[in-house]
N, C-alpha and C positions, 0 to 999 in steps of 0.2 A: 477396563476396555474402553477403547475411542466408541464414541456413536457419530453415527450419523445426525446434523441437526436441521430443522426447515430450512432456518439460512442457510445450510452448507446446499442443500439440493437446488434452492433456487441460483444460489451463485455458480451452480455446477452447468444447469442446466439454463438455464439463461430466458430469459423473457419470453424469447419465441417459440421456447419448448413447451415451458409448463408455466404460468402468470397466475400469482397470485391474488384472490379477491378481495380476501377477507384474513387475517390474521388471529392466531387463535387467542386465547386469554395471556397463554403462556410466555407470548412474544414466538420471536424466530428462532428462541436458542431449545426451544422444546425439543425431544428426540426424535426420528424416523426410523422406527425398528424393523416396519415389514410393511409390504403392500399386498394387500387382499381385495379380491374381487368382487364385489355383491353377486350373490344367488337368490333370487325373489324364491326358490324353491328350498333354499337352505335356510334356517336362524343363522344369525350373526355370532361369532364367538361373545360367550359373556364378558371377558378377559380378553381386552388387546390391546393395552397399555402402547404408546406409540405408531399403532398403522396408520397408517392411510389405507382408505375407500375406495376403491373405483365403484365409481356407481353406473355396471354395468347394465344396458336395459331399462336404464330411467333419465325421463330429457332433463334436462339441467332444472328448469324451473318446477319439476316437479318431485325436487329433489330434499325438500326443505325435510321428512321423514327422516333420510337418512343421516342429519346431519345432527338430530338427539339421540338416534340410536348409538352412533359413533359419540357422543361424549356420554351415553350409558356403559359403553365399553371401556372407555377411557381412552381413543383413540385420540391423534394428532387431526386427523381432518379426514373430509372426503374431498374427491377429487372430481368433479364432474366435467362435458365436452361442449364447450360453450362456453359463452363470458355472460350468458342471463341466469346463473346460476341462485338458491336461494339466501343473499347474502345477510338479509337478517335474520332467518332462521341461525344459520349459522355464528350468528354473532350473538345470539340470545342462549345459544349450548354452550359457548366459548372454547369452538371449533377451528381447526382454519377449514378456509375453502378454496380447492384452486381448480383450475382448469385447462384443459390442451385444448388446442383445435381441433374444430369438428370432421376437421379430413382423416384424424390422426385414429388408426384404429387400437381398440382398447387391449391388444395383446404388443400390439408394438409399446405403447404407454408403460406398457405394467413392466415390457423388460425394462424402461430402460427407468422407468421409476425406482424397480428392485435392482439396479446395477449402481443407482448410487446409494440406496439404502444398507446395499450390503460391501460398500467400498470403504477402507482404512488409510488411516493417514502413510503413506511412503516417504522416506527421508528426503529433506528439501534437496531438489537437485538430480532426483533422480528420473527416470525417465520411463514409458512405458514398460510394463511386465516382459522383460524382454524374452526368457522361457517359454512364455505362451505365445507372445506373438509367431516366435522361431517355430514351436510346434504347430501353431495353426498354417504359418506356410508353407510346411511340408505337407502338411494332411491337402491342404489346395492345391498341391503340385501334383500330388497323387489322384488327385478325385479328377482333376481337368485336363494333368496328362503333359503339363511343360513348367519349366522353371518361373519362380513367382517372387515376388517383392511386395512387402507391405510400404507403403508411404507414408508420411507426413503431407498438410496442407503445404507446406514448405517444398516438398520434393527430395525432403532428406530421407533416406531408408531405414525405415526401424528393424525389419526383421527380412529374412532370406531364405530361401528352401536351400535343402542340401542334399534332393531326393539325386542318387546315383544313375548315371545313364542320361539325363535331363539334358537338351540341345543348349549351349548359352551362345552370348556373340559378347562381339567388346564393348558393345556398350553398357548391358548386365555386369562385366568383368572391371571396368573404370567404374562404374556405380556403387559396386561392393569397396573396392578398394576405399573410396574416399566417404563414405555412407551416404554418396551425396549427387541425383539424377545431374550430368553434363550437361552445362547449359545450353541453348542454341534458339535460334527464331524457330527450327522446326520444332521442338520441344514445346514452343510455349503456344504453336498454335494444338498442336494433338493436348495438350491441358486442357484448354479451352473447347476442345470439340467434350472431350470426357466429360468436362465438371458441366458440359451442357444439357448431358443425355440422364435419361432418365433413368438407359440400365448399362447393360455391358457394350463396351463398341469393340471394332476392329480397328486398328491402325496400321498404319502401311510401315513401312520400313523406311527409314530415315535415310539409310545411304547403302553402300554396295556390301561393304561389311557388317552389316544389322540385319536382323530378322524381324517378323512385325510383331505386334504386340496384341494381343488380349485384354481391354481392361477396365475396372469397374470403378467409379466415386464407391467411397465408404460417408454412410450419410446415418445420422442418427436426428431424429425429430426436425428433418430438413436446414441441419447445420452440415456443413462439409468436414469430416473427419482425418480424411486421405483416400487415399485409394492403392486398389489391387491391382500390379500387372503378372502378365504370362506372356514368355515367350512363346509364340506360336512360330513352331516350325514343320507346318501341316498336318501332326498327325495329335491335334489334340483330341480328346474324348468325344465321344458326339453329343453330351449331356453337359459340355465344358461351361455352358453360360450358364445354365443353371446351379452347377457345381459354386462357379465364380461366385454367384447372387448370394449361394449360401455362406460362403463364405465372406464374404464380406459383410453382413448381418453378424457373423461371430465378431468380426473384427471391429463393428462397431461398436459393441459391447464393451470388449478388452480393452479399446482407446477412449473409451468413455469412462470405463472402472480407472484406468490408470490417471486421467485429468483430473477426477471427485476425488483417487488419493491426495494428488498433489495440493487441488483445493483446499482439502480440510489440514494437510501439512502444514500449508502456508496459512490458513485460518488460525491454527491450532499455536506455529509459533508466533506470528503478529500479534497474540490475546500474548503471550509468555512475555515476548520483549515490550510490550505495553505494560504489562504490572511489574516489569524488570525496571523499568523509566519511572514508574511511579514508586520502586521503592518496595513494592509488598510482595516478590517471589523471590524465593530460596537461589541464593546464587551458585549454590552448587549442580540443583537441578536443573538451572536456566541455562549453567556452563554445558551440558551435558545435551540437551534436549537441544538447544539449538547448536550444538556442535563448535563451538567457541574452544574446545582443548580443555583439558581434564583441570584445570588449575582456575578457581574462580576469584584465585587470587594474585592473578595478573594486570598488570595496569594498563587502564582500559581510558578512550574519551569518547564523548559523545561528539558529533555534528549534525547539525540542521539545517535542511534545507526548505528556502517556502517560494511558493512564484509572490513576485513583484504583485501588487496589487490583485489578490487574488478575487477578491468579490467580482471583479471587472473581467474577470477573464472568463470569455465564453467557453462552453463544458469546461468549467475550471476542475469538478471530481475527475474527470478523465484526463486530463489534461496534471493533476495530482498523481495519477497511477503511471503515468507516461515518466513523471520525473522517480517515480518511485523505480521502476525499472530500469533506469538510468542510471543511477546511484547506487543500486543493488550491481550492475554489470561493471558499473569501476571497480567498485569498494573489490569484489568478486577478483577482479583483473589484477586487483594488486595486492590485497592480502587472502586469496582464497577464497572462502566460505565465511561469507557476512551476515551480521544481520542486521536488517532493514527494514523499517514499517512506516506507515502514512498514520499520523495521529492528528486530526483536525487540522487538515489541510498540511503540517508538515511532515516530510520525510525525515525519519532519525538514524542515523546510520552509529554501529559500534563500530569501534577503530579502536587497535592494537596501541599499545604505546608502552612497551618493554623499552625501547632504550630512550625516552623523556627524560631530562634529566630530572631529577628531584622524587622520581615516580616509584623509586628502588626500597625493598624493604629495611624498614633499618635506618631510618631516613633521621635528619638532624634533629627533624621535630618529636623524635621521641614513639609518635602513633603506630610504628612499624614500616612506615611508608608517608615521603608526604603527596599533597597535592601538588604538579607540576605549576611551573609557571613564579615560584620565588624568583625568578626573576624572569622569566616568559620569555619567549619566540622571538617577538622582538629586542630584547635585553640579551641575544647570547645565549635562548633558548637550544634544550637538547634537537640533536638530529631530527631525531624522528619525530618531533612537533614542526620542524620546517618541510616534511615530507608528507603531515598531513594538512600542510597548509595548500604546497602547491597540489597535493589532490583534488581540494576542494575546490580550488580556481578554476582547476581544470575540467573540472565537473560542471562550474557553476556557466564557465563560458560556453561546452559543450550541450548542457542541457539548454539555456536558452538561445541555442543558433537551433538546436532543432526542433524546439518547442515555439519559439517565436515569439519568449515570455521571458521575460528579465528574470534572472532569478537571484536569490542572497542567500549567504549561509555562514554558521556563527560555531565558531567550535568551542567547545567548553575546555572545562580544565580537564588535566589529566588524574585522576583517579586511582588509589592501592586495587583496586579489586569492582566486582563487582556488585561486591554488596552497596558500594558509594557513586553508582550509578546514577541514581538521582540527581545528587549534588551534579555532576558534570550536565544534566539534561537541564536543570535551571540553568546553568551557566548561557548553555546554549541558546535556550529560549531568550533570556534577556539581550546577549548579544543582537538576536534578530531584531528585536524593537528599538536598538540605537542605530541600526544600517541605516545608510543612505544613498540618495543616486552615486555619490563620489567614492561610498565604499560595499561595494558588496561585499565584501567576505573580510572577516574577522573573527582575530581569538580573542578570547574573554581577556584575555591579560594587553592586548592592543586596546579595548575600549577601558580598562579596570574603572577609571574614574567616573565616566556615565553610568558604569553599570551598577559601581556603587550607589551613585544618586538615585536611581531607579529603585536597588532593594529599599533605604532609605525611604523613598517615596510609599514604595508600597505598605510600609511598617507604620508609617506615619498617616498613612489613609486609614490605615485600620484601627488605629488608637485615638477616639476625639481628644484626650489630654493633648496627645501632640500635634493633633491637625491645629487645636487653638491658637491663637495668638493676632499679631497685628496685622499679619497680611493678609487676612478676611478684610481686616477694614482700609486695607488699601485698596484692595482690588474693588471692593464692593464703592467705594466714596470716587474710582474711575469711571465705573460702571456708571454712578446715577449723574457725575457733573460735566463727564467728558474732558477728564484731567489726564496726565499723565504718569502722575505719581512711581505707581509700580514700575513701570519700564526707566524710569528718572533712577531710579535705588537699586535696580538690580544692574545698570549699568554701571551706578557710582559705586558698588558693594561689589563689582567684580572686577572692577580700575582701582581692587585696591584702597575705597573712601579718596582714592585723589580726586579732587575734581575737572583738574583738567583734563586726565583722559576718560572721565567721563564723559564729560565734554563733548570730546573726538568722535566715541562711540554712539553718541547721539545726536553730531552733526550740530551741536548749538554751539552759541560762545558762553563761554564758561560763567558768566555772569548769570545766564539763562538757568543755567545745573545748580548756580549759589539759589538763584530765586527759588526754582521750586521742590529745594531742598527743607528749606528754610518754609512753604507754605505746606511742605505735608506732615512737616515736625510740628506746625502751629494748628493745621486742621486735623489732624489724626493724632496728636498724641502720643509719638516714639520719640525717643529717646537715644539720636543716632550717637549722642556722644558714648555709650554703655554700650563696651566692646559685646559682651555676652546678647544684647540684645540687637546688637548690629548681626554678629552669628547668626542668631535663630532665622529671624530675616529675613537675612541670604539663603540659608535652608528650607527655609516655609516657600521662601516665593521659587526656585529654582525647582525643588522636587515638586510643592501638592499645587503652585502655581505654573507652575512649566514654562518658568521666562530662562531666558539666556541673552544674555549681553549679544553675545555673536551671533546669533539668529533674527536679532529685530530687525 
């Protein structure tokens, strides 16, 4: 069974609900089973393996008792109302400790504490409990006495009464049809008066065809949820506001259980397609669970997307979840139901790739399947690798016109299956480290030959046998004389050993390239005539030196 975990409540419930002080031993992924109340006249359960405390009837600082009683229980933490809370106590139990607002009273807390403690993951995609919403708007049409609508902060309609006899007009009747309140300036000022007040308002009636409305913000720990309307056609209940009040109190709950589902869905497959990228989850239950289609041996690629100079980008985390949602709504747009997550700053999207050519089982190389890209995208690559090239274009110029951050993005190879999802996420990843201003977006098989030098590079960083050799002591005899040896040899080792377009490449006259060819074979001790050590060379200095002729 799914739980509840601390990260999931706080990411649910958001800073300005409930703020964390102190963290328990256990990190954020500890459970939240249940939320109990303190009773100064009750003992505490012996046994209560994941609650949370409210520590009702005691001021935050004088709170430090209850925060070893609760790890004698085994609990997750107490929860006190205040930010002066006993936070080393609490850290000395290896407790967490958190806290609401002191306006925030300790029965509202506890629902809405217990609404996400006892909320489950819902499939990605879906949407509030729409049974209970429908049923809570009839019970509200009944209790206040006219027809009723649940809302979204958006103005779209989750749920509808359907209580029989009930007065509507057309603009209820346009509403339902499209699930979605009709725009208009008068609209957006009766928004604005609602989401001002503190409880139920009246509203006037909008035009000659309209009746006015009834109607309440839905607010949970002073966040805006949606709100409730009611047609009023004079003869509502005479207890109608307070019916409303209560009702919308339900409704906060439901649209709150239904967001902590979502949360922990979208929590729960992000961790899945993270150790899907890395290689260590079951590819049949990763097909399965994040709804990819029953066959996890489909061929599949990755793409990455990262903003442009990310360190520099002010709120760049948010400004990461902005491209994530972005990427998530194409991919969505054009093959379905994606999946997409933010892993250190980039976004990875899976992408389809059944008809890639090369991607088919049975393939030439024998494996059952090869890797796309024998001869790639750009060589006369299959269909569907030039359709997720221009997706990613299309993405990468969409996301930065409206994020107002450059962004790049690298598509790997195409992959038999899931289980070789890995391989395609390296691909990707290295792509992005050879992008430049002049190219954002590329498939691994457009850069092969950088990308090669890079794995290369990497293999060779990690081996001292093969980092060894003479171009430590080129680099290092530039460094102390202020020569130019190393950029003189990897121009003349990339022209080919000609010297005249070495030459070229380094703007001297060629006699200039003889000379101080000629003075780093006499101070340094290579041996440019020895083809094999001319090789090494050009590989030591290109990969673990990072020169290029066309870059100086």
């Amino acid at each position: 069974m799914d739980v509840c975990t601390l990260g999931d409540l706080l990411d649910a419930l958001g800073g300005s609900t409930v703020r964390l002080l102190t963290a328990p031993a256990g990190g954020l992924t500890v459970p939240v089973t249940e939320v109990l109340l303190y009773d100064a006249h009750t003992p505490l359960p012996r046994r209560a393996p994941g609650a949370l405390l409210l520590a009702v009837g005691v001021r935050a600082p004088e709170a430090g008792p209850l925060a070893g009683a609760a790890a004698d229980a085994g609990m997750t933490g107490v929860v006190v109302r205040g930010d002066d809370g006993p936070v080393a106590e609490a850290e000395a139990h290896g407790v967490a400790l958190l806290s609401v607002a002191d306006d925030m009273a300790w029965h509202q807390a506890h629902l809405l504490l217990a609404a996400v403690a006892g909320a489950r993951p819902s499939p990605a995609g879906s949407g509030a409990p729409a049974g209970d919403l429908f049923s809570l708007a009839d019970a509200v049409a009944a209790a206040v006495g006219g027809a009723t609508a649940i809302e979204d902060p958006r103005q779209r309609i989750l749920a509808y009464s359907t209580v029989s006899g009930q007065t509507v007009d057309e603009d209820r009747r346009q509403g339902i049809l499209g699930l979605q309140v009709p725009g208009s300036p008068e609209n957006t000022g009766q928004y604005r008066t609602l989401f001002a007040a503190d409880g139920p308002v009246h509203l006037p009636a909008l035009n000659a065809d309209s009746l006015p409305r009834l109607a309440v913000a839905v607010r949970a720990g002073g966040e805006t949820l949606g709100s409730l309307w009611v047609v009023d056609d004079g003869t509502l209940a005479p207890d109608a506001e307070e019916a409303l009040v209560r009702g919308a109190s339900t409704a906060a709950l439901l649209l709150l259980r239904a967001r902590v589902a979502q949360e922990l869905a979208r929590h729960q497959h992000g961790e899945l397609l993270r150790r899907l990228l890395d290689g260590t989850a079951d590819p049949a239950t990763a097909a399965h669970r994040l709804g990819l289609g029953p066959d996890p041996d489909s061929p599949v690629r990755v793409a990455a997307f990262v903003l442009e100079g990310a360190a520099t980008v002010p709120d760049s985390e948010q400004t990461a979840l902005r491209l994530l949602d972005l990427v998530r709504l194409q991919c969505e747009a054009r093959y379905g139901r994606r999946a997409c997550v933010l892993v250190d700053g980039v976004v990875y999207a899976l992408l389809p790739a059944g008809g890639e050519r090369g991607a088919k089982p049975g393939g030439p190389d024998g494996t059952g399947g090869v890797r796309s890209g024998e001869r790639g995208e750009g060589q006369g690559g299959g269909r569907a690798g030039g359709r997720h090239k221009r997706l990613v274009e299309d993405i990468v110029r969409q996301a930065g016109q409206a994020l107002r951050v450059p962004v790049r993005a690298g598509l790997g190879e195409v992959v038999p299956g899931l289980a070789e999802v890995a391989a395609s996420r390296d691909d990707a990843d290295l792509v992005l480290r050879v992008l430049g201003h002049g190219l954002p977006v590329a498939t691994v098989d457009e850069v092969r030959p950088r990308v090669t030098l890079l794995r290369l590079a990497d293999v060779m960083g990690e081996r001292g046998e093969l980092a060894a050799g003479a171009w430590r002591g080129v680099t290092a005899y530039d460094a102390a004389h202020g020569t130019d040896y190393a950029r003189t040899l990897i121009c003349w080792l990339d022209a080919g050993c000609d010297t005249a377009g070495a030459a070229r490449l380094l703007a001297v006259h060629p006699n200039t390239c003889r000379y101080r060819l000629r003075q780093a074979q006499q101070h340094l001790g290579i041996d440019l005539d020895d083809p094999d050590e001319r090789l090494v060379l050009w590989l030591q200095l290109r990969t673990l030196g990072g020169l290029r002729a066309s870059e100086q």
